[in-house]
TINU-64224 format. One record per residue (C-alpha): residue number from 0; residue in three letters; chain; y, x, z. Coordinates in pm, whole numbers, plus 50000, padded with zeros to 5 digits. Each point is the difference from the previous one (the first is absolute). Last residue first. Layout:
<nodes>
i/aa/ch/c2/c1/c3
NUM/ALA/A/Y/X/Z
...
</nodes>
This chain:
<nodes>
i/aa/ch/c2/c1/c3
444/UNK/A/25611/04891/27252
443/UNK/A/49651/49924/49931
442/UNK/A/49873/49667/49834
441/UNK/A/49836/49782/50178
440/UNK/A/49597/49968/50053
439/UNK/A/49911/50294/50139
438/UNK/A/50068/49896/50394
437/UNK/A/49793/50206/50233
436/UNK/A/49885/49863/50363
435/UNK/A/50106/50200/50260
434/UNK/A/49691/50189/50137
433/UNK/A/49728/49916/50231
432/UNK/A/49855/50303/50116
431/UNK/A/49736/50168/49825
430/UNK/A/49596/50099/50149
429/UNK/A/49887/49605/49944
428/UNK/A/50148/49966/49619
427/UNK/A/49862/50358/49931
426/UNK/A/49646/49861/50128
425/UNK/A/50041/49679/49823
424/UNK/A/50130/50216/49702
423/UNK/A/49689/50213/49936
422/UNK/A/49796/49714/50110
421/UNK/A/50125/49758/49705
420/UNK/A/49986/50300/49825
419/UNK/A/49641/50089/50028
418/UNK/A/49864/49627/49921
417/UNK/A/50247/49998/49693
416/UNK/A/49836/50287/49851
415/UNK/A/49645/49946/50121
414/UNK/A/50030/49589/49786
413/UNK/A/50130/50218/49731
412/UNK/A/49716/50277/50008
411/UNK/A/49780/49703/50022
410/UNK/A/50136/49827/49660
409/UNK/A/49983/50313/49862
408/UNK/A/50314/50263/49890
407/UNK/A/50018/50046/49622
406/UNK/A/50389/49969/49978
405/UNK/A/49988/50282/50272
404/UNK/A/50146/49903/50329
403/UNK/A/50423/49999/50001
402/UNK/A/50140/49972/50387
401/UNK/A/50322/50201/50040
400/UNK/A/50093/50069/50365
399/UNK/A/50380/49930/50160
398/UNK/A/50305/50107/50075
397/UNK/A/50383/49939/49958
396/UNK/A/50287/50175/50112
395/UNK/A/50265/50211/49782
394/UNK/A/50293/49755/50105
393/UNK/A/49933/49814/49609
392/UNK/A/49607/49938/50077
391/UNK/A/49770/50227/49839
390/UNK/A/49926/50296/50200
389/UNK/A/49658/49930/50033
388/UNK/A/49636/50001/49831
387/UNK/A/49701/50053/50127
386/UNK/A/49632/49983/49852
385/UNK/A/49696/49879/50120
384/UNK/A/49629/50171/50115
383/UNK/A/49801/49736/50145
382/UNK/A/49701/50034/50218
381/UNK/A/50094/49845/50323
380/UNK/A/50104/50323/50165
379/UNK/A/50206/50111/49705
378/UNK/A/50173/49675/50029
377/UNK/A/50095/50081/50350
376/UNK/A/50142/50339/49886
375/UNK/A/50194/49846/49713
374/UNK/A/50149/49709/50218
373/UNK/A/50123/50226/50274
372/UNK/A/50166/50257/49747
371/UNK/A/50169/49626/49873
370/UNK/A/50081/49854/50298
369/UNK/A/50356/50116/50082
368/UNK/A/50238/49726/49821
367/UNK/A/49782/49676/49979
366/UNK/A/49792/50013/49675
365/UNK/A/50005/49879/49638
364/UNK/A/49682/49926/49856
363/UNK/A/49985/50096/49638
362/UNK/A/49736/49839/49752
361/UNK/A/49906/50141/49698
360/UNK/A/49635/49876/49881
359/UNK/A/50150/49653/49828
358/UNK/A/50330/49936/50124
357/UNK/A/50274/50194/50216
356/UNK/A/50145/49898/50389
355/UNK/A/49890/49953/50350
354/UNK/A/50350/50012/50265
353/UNK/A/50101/50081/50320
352/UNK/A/49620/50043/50146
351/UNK/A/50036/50160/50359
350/UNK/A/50056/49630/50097
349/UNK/A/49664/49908/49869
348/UNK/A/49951/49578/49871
347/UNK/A/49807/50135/49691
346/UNK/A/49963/50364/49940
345/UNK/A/49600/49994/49913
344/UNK/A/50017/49637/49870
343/UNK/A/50203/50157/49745
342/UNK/A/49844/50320/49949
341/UNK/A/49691/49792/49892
340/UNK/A/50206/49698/49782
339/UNK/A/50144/50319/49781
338/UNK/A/49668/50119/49937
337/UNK/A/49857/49709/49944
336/UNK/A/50263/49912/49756
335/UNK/A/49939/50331/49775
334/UNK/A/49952/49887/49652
333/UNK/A/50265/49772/49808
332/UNK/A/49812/49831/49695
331/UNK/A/50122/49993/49668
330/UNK/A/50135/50308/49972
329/UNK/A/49648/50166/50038
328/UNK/A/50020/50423/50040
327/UNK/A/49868/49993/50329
326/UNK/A/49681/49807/49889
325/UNK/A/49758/50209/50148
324/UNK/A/49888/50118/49643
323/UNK/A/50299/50084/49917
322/UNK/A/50122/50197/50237
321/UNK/A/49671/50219/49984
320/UNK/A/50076/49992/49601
319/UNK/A/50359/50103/50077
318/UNK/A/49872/50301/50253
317/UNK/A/49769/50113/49741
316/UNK/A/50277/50021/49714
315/UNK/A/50199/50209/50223
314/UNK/A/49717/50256/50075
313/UNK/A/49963/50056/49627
312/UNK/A/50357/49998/49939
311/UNK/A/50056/50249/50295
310/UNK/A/49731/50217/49839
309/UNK/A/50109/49978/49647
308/UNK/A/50301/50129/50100
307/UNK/A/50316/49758/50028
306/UNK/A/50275/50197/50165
305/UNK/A/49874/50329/50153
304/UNK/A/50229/50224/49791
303/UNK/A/50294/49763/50026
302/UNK/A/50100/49738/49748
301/UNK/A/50294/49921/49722
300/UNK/A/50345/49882/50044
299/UNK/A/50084/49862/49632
298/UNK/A/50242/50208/49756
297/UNK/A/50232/49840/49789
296/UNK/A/49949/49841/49675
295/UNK/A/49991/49670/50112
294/UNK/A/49704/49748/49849
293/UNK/A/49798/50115/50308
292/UNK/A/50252/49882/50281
291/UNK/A/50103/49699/49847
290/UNK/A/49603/49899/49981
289/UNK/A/49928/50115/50257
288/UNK/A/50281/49746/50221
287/UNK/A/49851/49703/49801
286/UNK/A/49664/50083/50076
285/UNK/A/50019/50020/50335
284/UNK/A/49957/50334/50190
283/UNK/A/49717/50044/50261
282/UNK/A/50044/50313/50207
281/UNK/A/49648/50150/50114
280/UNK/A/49859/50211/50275
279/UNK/A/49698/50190/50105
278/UNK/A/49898/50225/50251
277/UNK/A/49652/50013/50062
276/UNK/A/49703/49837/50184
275/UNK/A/50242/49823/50247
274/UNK/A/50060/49654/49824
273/UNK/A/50101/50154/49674
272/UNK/A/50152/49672/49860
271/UNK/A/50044/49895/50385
270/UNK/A/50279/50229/50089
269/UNK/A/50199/50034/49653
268/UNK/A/50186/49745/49790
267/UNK/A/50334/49977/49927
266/UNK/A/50088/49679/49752
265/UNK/A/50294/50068/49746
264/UNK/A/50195/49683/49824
263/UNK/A/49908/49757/50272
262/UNK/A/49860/49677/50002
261/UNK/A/50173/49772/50221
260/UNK/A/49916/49634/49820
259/UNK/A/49693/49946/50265
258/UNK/A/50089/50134/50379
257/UNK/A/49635/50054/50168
256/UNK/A/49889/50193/49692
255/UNK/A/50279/50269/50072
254/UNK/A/49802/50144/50243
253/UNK/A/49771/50126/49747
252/UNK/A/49590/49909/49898
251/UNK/A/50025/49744/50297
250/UNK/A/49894/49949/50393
249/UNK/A/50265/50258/50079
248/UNK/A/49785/50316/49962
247/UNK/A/49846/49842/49670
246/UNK/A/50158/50301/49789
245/UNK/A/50332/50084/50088
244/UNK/A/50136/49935/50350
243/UNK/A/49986/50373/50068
242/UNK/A/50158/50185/49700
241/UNK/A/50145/49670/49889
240/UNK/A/50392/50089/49932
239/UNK/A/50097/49764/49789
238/UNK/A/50263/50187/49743
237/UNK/A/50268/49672/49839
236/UNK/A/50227/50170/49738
235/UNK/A/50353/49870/49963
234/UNK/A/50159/49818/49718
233/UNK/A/50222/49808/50281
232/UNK/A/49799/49657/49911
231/UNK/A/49721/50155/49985
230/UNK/A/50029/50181/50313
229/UNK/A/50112/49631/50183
228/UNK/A/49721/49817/49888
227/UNK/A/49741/50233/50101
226/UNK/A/50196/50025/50332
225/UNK/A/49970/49619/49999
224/UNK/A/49649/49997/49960
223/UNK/A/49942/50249/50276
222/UNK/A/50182/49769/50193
221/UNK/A/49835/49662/49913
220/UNK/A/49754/49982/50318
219/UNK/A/50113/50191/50279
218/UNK/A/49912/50379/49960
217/UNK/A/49734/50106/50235
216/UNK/A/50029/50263/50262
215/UNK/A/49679/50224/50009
214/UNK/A/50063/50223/50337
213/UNK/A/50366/50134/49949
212/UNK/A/49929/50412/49815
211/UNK/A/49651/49884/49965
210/UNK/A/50045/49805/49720
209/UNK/A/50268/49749/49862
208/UNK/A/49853/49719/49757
207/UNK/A/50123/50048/49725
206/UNK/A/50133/50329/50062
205/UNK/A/50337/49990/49766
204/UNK/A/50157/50276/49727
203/UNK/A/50298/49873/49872
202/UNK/A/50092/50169/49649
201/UNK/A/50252/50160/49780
200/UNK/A/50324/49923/50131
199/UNK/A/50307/50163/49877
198/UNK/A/50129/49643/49816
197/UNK/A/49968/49820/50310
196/UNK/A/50230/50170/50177
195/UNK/A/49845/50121/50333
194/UNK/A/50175/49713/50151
193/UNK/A/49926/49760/49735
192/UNK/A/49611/50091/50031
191/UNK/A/50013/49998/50418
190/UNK/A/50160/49649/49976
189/UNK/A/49704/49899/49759
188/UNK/A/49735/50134/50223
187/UNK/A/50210/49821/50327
186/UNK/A/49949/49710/49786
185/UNK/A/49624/49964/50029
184/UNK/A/50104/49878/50367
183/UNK/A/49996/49653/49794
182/UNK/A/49566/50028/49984
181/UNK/A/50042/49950/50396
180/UNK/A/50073/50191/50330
179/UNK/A/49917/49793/50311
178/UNK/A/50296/49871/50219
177/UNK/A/50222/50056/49710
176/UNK/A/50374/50167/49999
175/UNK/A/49878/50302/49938
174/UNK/A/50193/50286/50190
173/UNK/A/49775/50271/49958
172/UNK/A/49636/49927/49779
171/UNK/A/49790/50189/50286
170/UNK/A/49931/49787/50297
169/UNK/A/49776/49828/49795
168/UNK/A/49927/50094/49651
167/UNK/A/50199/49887/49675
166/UNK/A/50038/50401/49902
165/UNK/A/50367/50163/50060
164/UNK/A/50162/50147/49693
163/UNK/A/50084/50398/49833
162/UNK/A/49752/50224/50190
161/UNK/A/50144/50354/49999
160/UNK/A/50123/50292/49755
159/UNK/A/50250/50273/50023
158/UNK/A/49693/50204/49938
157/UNK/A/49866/49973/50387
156/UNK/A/49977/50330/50093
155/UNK/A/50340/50042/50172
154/UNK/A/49962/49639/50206
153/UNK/A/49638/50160/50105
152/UNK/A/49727/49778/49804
151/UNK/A/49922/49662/50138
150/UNK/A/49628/50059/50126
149/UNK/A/50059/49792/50309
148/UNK/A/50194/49782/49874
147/UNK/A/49804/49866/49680
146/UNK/A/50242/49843/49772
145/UNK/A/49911/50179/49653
144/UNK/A/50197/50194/49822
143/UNK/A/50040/50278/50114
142/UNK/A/49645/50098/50082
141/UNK/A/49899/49862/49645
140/UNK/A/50285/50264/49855
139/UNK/A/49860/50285/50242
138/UNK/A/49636/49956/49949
137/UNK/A/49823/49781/50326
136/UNK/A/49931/49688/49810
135/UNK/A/50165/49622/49933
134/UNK/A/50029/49843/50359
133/UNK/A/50218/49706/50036
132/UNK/A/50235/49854/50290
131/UNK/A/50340/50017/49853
130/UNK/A/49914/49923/49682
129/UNK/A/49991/50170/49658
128/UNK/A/50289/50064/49670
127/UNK/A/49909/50224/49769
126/UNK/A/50327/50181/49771
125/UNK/A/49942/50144/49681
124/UNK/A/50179/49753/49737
123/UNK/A/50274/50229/49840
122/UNK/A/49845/50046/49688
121/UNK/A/49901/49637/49930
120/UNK/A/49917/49990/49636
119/UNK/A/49625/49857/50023
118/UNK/A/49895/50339/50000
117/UNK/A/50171/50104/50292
116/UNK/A/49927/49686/50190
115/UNK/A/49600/50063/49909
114/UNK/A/50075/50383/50156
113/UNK/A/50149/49895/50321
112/UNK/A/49697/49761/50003
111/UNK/A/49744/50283/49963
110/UNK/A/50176/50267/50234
109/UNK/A/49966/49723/50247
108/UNK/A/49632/49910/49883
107/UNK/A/49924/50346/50061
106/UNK/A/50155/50024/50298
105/UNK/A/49826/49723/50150
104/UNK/A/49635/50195/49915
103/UNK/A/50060/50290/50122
102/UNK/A/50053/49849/50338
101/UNK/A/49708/49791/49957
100/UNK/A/49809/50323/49945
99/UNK/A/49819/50110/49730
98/UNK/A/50125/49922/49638
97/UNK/A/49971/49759/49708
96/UNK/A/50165/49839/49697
95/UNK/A/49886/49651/49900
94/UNK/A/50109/49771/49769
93/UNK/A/50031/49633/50047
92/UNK/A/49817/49725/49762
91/UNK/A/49719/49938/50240
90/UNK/A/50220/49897/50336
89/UNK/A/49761/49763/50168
88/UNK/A/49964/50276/50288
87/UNK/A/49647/50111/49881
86/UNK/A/50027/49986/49653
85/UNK/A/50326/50245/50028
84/UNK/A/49764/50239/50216
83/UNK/A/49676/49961/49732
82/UNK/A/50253/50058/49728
81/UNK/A/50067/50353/50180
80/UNK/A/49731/50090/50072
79/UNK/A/49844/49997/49657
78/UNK/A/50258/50159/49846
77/UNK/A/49981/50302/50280
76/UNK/A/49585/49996/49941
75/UNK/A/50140/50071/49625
74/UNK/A/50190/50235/50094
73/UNK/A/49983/50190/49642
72/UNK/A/50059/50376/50084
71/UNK/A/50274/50208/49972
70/UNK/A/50275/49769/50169
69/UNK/A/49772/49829/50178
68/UNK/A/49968/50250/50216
67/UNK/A/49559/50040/50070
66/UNK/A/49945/50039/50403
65/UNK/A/49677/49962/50175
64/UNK/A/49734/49980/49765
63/UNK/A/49592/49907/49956
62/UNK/A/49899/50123/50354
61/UNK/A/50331/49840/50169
60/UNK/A/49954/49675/49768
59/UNK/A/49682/49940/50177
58/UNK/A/50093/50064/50331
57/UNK/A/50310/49780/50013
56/UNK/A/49819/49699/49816
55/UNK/A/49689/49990/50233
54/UNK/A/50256/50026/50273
53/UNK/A/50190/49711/49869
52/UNK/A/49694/49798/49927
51/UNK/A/49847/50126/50411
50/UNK/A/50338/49877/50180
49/UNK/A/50010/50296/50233
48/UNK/A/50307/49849/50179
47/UNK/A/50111/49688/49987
46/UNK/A/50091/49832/49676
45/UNK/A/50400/50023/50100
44/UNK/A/50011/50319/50162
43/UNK/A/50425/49995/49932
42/UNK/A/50129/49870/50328
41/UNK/A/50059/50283/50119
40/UNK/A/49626/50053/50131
39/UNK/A/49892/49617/49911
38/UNK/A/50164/49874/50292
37/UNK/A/49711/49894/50184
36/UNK/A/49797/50244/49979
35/UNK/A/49765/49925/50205
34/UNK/A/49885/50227/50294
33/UNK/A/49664/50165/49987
32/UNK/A/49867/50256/50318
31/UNK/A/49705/50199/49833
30/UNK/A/50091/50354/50173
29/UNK/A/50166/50128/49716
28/UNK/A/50237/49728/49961
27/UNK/A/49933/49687/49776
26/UNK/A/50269/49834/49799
25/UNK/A/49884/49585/49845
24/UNK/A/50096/49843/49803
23/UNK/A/49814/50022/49732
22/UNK/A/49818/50375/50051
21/UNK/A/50192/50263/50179
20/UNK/A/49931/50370/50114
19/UNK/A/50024/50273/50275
18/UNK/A/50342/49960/50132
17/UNK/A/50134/50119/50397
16/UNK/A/50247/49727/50058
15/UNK/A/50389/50077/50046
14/UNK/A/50232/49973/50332
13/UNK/A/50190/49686/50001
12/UNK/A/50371/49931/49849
11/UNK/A/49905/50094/49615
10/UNK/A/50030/50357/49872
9/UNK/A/50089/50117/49668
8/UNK/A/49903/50338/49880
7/UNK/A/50129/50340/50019
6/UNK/A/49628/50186/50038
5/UNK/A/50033/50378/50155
4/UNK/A/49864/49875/50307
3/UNK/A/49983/50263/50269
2/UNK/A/50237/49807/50230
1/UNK/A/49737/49691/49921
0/UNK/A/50155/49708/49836
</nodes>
């Protein structure tokens, strides 16, 4: 930021590019330099940029309409949209209520389960429980509630509230007694429910797969199963939190596709259902949970201004036909493994490489402590433009660069991808001194 700058913005660790426009992905400057984008902007561009059907889409619902509220006028692009979002995640019975922002978006399915508990007779029900390491917005309640330590709210601005159990990741589920967490570290959910008092819990809101805030940890197999298990067996609500991982990001329509039998009772979706062109975002409520909420006579939480115009469902619907039609919304078949094998053999046998983790186009590669401004800038020179995330590790250390393409990225782009970090990290391998090697895989004290 320039001292004449009167922009507040976020900054990443390197100095910014000069912009003059995108197509695929691909960012050029002004002076015809290109650098893929290989983390999808935020991880959000998930079509690429300048797709030409969702641009044909945008314009032409611009000239016809912008904005309509539902309320006075029959949404029926709105209607549409939404069954084409509930098609598209293999969840066609749920109802739909939308917004703009992620962040928006997980407080409107909290306010939604509070209110399901209240209509199903449980008053008192109002607490969410989340993990230690989790990300769930930037508004005051999703600050305070979710486990991300650098943006932990000041101890006085906090709510009273907090993360409520550790997550089965290494180095972060304290004292487990397990060499490598398991679907049994589900338990620490349960312990956090009895604590709380079970009968004051409303809902636990889980990532998934975790996002930027750790660098696309995975679940072991069974656990998000178990926490399924374990809600229902408390009477509590289960939210999924797939603003990023939603939408073919992981390989498959949700997250939650890797981990059959742990549907939840609320999905979040966000990033990739607008993919960049607008704002969008949507909270997915089962049918069993509407159904108690709509036969209540009490009021339901209703949208914002900008929730579900025409415009956004016009642009949304786009996007899902572009996902489509690459096959990014297939259960059947998990899309992204040359992506994953790429970044692979591009931090294979590197000691500045302490760990490779994620699925499908969301891989994080974990780096030594003190690389990462180095890492950026030599990417940048190789034609890459990634993402960093740090902070995450239990002392307040941790760093690393986010590495999630475009679902529509080429065969060649691919084969360029891993080519320019495997030399991005040769050379950062080369310029760092060997470091201590990093143990993640017990349990931290």
């Amino acid at each position: 930021m320039t001292p004449s700058s009167r922009l507040l913005a976020a900054r990443q660790p390197v100095t910014s590019l000069p912009f003059d426009h995108a197509e695929g992905c691909w960012v050029y400057s002004p002076d015809g330099q290109r650098f893929m984008d290989a983390s999808s902007g935020l991880i959000c561009v998930n079509v690429g940029h300048a797709h030409p059907a969702v641009l044909q889409a945008l314009t032409e619902q611009a000239r016809k309409g912008a904005f309509a509220s539902p309320g006075s006028l029959t949404p029926r692009l709105q209607e549409r949209f939404a069954q084409a979002v509930t098609k598209a995640v293999g969840r066609p019975e749920d109802r739909v209520t939308f917004a703009c922002t992620g962040t928006a978006a997980v407080e409107m399915a909290i306010a939604l389960a509070r209110s399901v508990q209240r209509a199903r007779g449980e008053a008192h029900r109002h607490k969410v429980l989340t993990a230690s390491l989790s990300y769930h917005g930037n508004s005051a309640l999703a600050l305070a509630l979710s486990g991300h330590r650098r943006r932990r709210p000041h101890p006085d601005d906090g709510l009273g509230l907090g993360p409520a159990f550790d997550p089965p990741y290494p180095g972060h589920h304290r004292n487990c007694p397990l060499d490598i967490c398991d679907s049994g570290c589900a338990t620490e959910v349960d312990a956090a429910i009895e604590e709380a008092g079970a009968d004051s819990v409303a809902a636990v809101l889980v990532e998934p797969v975790n996002g930027t805030t750790g660098g696309g940890y995975r679940p072991p197999d069974g656990y998000l199963r178990a926490v399924r298990d374990i809600c229902t067996a408390h009477g509590v609500l289960l939210i999924h939190d797939e603003v990023l991982t939603g939408l073919g990001r992981t390989g498959l329509p949700l997250a939650a596709h890797h981990s059959p039998g742990s549907d939840a009772d609320f999905t979040v979706l966000a990033k990739g259902l607008g993919a960049g062109y607008l704002p969008i975002s949507a909270v997915l409520m089962s049918p069993e949970a509407a159904e108690d909420l709509l036969s209540a006579d009490m009021p339901v939480p209703l949208m914002g201004t900008m929730s579900a115009t025409p415009l956004q469902a016009t642009v949304g619907m786009a996007t899902l036909s572009v996902l489509e039609d690459i096959g990014a919304l297939d259960r059947e078949r998990v899309r992204g493994a040359v992506v994953t094998d790429a970044v692979g053999k591009a931090t294979q046998d590197l000691a500045v490489v302490a760990d490779t983790r994620g699925c499908g186009y969301f891989l994080g590669v974990e780096l030594t402590p003190g690389t990462q401004r180095r890492a950026l800038a030599l990417s940048r020179e190789q034609g890459l433009l990634l993402y960093p995330f740090n902070g995450f590790q239990p002392d307040g250390g941790g760093e690393g660069v986010i590495v999630a393409p475009p679902l529509n990225i080429s065969e060649e782009e691919t084969a360029f991808l891993g080519s320019a970090l495997r030399e991005t990290f040769e050379r950062l391998n080369s310029e760092t001194p060997r470091a201590p090697s990093i143990d993640r895989t017990r349990g931290a004290a």
